[in-house]
N, C-alpha and C positions, 0 to 999 in steps of 0.2 A: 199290533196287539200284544207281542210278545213283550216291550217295552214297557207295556201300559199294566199290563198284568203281572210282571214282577214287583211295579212297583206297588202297586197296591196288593199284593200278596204278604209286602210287608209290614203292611199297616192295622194295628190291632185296633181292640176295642179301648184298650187300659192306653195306648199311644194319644187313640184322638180326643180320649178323654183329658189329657193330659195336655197337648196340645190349642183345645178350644179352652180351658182355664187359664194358660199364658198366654197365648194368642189373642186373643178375643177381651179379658179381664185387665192386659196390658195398652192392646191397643186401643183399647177404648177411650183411655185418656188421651193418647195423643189423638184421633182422629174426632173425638166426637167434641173436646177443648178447644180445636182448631178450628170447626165449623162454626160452633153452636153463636158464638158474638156477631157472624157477618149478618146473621138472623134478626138479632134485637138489638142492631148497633143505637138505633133512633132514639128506641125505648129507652136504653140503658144511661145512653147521652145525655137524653132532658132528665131524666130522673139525678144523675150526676152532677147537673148543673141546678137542680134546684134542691135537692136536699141540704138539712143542716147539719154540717159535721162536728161531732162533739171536741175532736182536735182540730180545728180549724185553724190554729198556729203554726199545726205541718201543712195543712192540706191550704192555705191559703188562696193560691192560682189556682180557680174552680176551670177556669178556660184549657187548661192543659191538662188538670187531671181527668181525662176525659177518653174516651174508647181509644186512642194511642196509646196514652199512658196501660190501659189495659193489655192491649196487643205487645207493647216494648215488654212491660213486665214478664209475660209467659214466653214470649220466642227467648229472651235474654238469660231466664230461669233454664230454659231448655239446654241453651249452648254449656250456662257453667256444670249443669248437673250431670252430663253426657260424662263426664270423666269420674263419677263417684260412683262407690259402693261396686260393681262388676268384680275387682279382684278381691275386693278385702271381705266381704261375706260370700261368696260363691253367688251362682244364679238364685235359686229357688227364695233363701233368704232376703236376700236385695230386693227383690220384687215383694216378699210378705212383709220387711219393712216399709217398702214404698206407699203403704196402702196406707203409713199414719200422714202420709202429706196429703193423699186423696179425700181422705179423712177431712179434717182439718182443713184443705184448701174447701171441699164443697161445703161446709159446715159455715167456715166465713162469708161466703158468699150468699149463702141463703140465707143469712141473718142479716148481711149488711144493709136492706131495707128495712128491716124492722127495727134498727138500731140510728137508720138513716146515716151510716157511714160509710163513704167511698174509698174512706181509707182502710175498711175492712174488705171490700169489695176487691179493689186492686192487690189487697195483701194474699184473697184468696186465688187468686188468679197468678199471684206467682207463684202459691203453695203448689196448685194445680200445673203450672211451666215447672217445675222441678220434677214431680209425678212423670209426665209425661218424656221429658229429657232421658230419666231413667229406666223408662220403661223404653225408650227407642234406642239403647244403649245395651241393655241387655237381651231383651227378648228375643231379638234375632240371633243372640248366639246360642241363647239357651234352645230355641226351637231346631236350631242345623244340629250342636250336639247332640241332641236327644235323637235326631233320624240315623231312619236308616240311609245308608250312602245311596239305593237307588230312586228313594225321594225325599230326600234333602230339598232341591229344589221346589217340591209341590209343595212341601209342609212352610219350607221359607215364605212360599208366598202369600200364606195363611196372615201374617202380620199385615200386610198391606192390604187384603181384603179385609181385615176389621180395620184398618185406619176409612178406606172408601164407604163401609156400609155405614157408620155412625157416623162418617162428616154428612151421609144421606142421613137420617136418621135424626142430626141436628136440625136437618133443612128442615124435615115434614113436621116436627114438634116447632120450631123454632116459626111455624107461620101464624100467622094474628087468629086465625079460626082454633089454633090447636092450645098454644102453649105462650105464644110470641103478644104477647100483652101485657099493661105495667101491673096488674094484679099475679101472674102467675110467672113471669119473668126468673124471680128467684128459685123455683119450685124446676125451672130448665136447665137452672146452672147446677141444682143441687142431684137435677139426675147421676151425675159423677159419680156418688155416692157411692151407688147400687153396687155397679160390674164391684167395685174396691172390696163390700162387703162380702160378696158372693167369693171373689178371690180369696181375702182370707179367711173363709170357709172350708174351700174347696182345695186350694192350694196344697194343705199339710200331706193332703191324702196323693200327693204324686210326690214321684222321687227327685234329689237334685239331680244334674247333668252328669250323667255317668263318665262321659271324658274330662269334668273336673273333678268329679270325685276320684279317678284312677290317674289322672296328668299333674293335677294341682295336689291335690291334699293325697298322694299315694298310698291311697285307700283302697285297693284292689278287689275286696270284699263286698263293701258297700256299691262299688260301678256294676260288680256282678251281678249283685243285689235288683238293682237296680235295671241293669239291661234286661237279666230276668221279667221284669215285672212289665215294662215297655212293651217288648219282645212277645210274651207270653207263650215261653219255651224256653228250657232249661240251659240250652244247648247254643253259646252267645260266645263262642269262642273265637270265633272270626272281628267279629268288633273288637274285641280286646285285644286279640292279635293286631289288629291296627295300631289299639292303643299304644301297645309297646314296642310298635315299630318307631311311635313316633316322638315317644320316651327316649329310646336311644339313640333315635337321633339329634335331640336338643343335647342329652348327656355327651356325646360324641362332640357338640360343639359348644360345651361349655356353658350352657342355657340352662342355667340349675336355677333361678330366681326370675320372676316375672319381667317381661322386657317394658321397660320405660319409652313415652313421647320420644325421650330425648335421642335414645339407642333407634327407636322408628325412623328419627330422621338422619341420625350421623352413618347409621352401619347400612355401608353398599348392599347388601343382601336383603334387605328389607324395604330400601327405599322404592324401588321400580316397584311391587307391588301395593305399597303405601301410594304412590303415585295413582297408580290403576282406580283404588278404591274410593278417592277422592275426586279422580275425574268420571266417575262412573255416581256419585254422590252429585256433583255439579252441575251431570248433564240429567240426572230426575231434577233438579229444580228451577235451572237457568237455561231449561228448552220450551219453558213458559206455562206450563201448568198453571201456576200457581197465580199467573195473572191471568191467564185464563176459566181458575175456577172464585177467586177471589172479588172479578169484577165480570163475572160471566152474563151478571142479569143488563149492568153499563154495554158491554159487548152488543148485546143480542135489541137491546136500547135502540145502538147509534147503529144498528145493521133496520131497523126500522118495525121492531114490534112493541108493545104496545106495555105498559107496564106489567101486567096480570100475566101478559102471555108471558113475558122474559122470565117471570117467575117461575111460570110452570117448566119452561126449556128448561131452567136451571137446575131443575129438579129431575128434567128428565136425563141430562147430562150425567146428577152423580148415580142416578139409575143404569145406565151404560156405563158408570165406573165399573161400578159393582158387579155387572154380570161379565164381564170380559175378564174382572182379574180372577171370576171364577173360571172360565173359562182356560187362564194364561195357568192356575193348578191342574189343571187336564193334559196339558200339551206343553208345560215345563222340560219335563224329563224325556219327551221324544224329541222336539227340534231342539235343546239345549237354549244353555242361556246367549250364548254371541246371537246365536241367528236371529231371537226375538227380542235382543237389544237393538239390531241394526234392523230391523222389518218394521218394531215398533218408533223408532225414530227418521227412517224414511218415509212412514205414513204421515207421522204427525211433521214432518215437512210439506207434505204435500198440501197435507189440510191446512197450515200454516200458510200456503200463498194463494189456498181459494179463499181463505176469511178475506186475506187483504183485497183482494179482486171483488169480494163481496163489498167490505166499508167502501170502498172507490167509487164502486158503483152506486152506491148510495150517497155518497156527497154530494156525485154529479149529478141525482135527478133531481128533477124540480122537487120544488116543494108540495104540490097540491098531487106530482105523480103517488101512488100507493105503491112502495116494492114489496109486493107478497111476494116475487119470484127470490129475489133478493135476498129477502127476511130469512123465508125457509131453507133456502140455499145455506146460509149465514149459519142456520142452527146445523143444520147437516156436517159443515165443516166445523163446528165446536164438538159437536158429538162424535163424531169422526176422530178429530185431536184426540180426549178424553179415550175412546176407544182402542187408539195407537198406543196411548204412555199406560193404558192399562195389561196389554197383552207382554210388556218386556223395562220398557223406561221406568216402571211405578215401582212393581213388586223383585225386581230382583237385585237391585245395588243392595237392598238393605239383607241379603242374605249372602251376597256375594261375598261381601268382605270377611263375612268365617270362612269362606271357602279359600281365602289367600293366605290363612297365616294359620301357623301355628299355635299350639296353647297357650301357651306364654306369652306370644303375644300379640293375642286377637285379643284383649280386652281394650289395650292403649290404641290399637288399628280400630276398631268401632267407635272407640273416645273421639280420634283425631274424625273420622270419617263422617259419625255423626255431627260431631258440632259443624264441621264444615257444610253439613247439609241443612241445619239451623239458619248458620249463620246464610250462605245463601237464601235461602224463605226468606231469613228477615229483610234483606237486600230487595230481592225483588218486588215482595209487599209493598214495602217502602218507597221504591223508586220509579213502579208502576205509573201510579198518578202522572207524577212531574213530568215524568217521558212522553208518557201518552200528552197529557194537554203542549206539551213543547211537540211533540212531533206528529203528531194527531195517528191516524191509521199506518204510518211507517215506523213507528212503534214496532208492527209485529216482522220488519224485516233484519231488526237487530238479531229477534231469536231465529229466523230462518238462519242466517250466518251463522250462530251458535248450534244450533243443531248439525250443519253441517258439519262445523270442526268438531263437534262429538262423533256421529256418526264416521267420520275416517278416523279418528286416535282410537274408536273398536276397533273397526277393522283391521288396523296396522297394531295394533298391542296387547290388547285385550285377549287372553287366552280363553280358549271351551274348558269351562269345568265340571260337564256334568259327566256323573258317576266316572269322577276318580280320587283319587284321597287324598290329603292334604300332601302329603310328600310326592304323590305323581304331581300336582298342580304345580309344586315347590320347584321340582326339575325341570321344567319347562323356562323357569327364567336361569338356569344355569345354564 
């Protein structure tokens, strides 16, 4: 209790308001971008193949501009965009920029039916892969800077609960009863809109990142300012005393200008944690998520339910996202992050070799056998998964990597960290399919292997960083 109530002793009114306008208004491009296509892939498809495009001199191969082309456009936008805007406007700004690409991507895409163009369709959908790139780029630094050191962790995990509640959120719109029809299709993609508007609304009225207004732009008034208002009490001295511990120690080592990709990968002192942050990025997406939230209703198919029901599991699955990584902000800051990195990727091992035991068993029975026991089983071990990478695997790489580096240079460490995490999605997206029909149900014993060598490179590397400050986390690789 005593854990739990400090940390929220330091969570104000003016914080979480501030918090649920980045969090929430950032993430919603990525998570709700990400889902909402697996929904009306069908619809979007024949409507793409049979509209007339006014440039049909670009668009000529109607066969391939087709929901890949969609998909490649936005994961790809993602990757290049993860390295813009974070140092060259600060946080707060880069995010109230970002809102003319959400702008403008949702606006093409709601129009591309009534213009009957695919090439404005695809063009919104990378305006929308940029949006999102940047907001999974920044948002996590901007939400750890702005906490307080004893829930850092809780609030980090705040991004990742709005990526899971509107990938849910896509599903329930995204069905043929609600939204997911060739009449209102457009009208799902343009929900994007909203959160965009409401952000730059809402946004002006909170302050930037008080550790770049006092680290980056040596504005020591304005972080005051600033911590001030977060805070709500006058008396913010101990934060700022961190701040210029950690001043003097970049000045002490010469670290007067933003640290480059380049200097991330040449300068020893940087690499072992640039390392950490990328294999901690590789094991949220190459421990199989993503093919198993991607082809979950295929999953739930070939384990032997029935098309309507796969649909509802699937739903039920991001339902069980969503409450566990509320759950994983409750108990952040007491077990820390190692422990519910390696608890959350030994479950979702576990649940990993009863699916396979589950598809097995279902190949081998006959045909006219019914496996209800099988089926349910089936869904138990997806929801189970889903329920592991939500409690440690989901929400905490994407916050961890402010917690490894320094001002200077956590911007180019989330650059490198996120597009690695892109580019992985796009990979396994991608490669899912082909694997699965070449290898059928032995498919998921590639990711058990991979989980495993995740799960010991924590254990053996991977340092605890909750509540302690970037310079204790820092000594720990000296």
């Amino acid at each position: 209790m005593d854990i739990n109530g400090r940390v929220w002793s330091e969570v104000t009114w003016n914080l979480v308001f501030t918090v649920i306008v980045i969090g929430f208004g950032s993430g919603f491009q990525h998570g709700y971008n990400t889902g909402v296509l697996n929904e009306i892939q069908n619809v979007t498809t024949t409507w793409i193949r049979n509209c007339e495009e006014p440039s049909s001199s670009i668009w000529e191969n109607r066969e391939v501009c087709d929901y890949t082309w969609m998909e490649t456009t936005f994961i790809w936008a993602q990757i290049v965009s993860t390295f813009c805007l974070g140092g060259m406007m600060g946080r707060k700004y880069s995010l109230l920029f970002n809102n003319v690409f959400v702008l403008g991507g949702g606006a093409l895409m709601f129009f591309s039916q009534w213009q009957q163009s695919y090439g404005m369709l695809i063009g919104g959908r990378f305006l929308i892969g940029i949006a999102a790139g940047i907001a999974a780029g920044i948002t996590p630094m901007y939400l750890s800077e702005i906490s307080p050191r004893s829930a850092r962790g809780a609030i980090g995990t705040v991004y990742q609960l709005a990526i899971t509640a509107t990938i849910l959120l896509s599903q329930i719109l995204g069905l043929k009863s609600v939204m997911g029809t060739d009449e209102l299709w457009p009208f799902l993609l343009a929900v994007t809109i909203i959160p965009g508007c409401v952000q730059l609304l809402s946004l002006p009225f909170c302050p930037d990142s008080p550790k770049h207004l006092y680290l980056d732009n040596d504005d020591s008034t304005r972080a005051k300012e600033a911590l001030q208002w977060l805070r709500c009490r006058d008396n913010v001295s101990e934060d700022l005393q961190e701040y210029a511990d950690e001043k003097d120690r970049e000045t002490g080592l010469d670290e007067t200008g933003q640290i480059s990709t380049s200097d991330l990968l040449t300068k020893r002192k940087w690499r072992r944690p640039l390392i950490i942050a990328v294999m901690l990025m590789l094991a949220q997406q190459m421990s199989g998520i993503n093919a198993i939230i991607f082809y979950s209703t295929d999953v739930f198919i070939n384990a032997g339910l029935t098309q309507d029901t796969a649909q509802y599991a699937t739903l039920g699955m991001g339902l069980a996202n969503v409450l566990v990584t509320i759950l994983s902000i409750a108990i952040v800051e007491r077990f820390g992050r190692k422990t519910l990195l390696l608890a959350g990727l030994s479950g979702m091992l576990m649940c990993t070799a009863g699916l396979l035991m589950c598809l097995k068993l279902n190949q081998n029975a006959d045909v006219d056998e019914q496996p209800s026991m099988v089926a349910s089983l089936s869904v138990v071990m997806v929801v189970g998964f889903v329920a592991f990478f939500a409690i440690g695997p989901g929400p905490i790489p994407w916050f961890f990597v402010s917690e490894l580096f320094t001002q200077r240079a956590r911007p180019a460490a989330n650059a490198v960290a996120v597009g690695v995490n892109w580019a992985a999605n796009f990979l396994i997206s991608w490669s899912f399919q082909p694997l699965s029909a070449w290898l059928g149900s032995n498919v998921f014993v590639m990711f058990a292997v991979l989980q495993v060598i995740f799960i010991v490179y924590i254990w053996r590397f991977v340092p605890e960083t909750k509540d302690r400050t970037v310079l204790e986390i820092l000594a720990l690789f000296q």
